[in-house]
N, C-alpha and C positions, 0 to 999 in steps of 0.2 A: 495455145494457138486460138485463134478466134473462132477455128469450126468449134474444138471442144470445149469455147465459152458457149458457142450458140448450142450444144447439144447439151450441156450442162444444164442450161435456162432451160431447153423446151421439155425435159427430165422432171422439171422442179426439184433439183439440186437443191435449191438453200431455199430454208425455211424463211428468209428475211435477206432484203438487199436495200441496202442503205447507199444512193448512187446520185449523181448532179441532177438537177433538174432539166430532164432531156428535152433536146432542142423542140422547136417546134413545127418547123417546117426546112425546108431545105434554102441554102442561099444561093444567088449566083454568083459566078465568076469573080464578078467586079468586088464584093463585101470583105472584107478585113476574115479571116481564115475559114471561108468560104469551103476548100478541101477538109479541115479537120471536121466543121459542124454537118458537112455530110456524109464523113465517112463516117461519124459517131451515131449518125441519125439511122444511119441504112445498115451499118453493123451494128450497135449494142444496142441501142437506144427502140426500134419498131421491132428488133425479135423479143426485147424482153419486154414490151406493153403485150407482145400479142400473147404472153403465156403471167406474166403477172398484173396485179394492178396494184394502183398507188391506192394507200393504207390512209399515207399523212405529207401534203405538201410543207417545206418548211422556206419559205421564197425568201427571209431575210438570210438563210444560210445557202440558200441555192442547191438544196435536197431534196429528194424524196424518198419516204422509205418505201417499198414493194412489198409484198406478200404474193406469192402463190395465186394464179385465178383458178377458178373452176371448169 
């Protein structure tokens, strides 16, 4: 379930996450899946920057990897 991805992350569960390169801000209504990029930004994507940070962007694959913050 999503709570125990998000208590997973704020745990530091995994030593490394290799994940999309998370959106950047939120879109409105009107933009092309508008629902998915927010519910990814506000469910996986701002719990796991606020407990990991990005290691290595890799923008032609449209990844990042995570590590663990402090």
């Amino acid at each position: 379930s999503i709570d125990q991805f998000q208590a997973d992350i704020a745990a530091h569960k995994y030593a490394l996450i290799i994940a999309p390169t998370p959106p950047r801000q939120l879109q409105d209504k009107g933009s092309a899946f508008a629902e998915e990029n927010n519910a990814w930004l506000k469910r996986v994507s701002i719990p796991m920057l606020r407990e990991y940070e990005i290691l290595a962007e890799f923008p032609e694959g449209d990844f990042v990897v995570l590590i663990p913050g402090e």
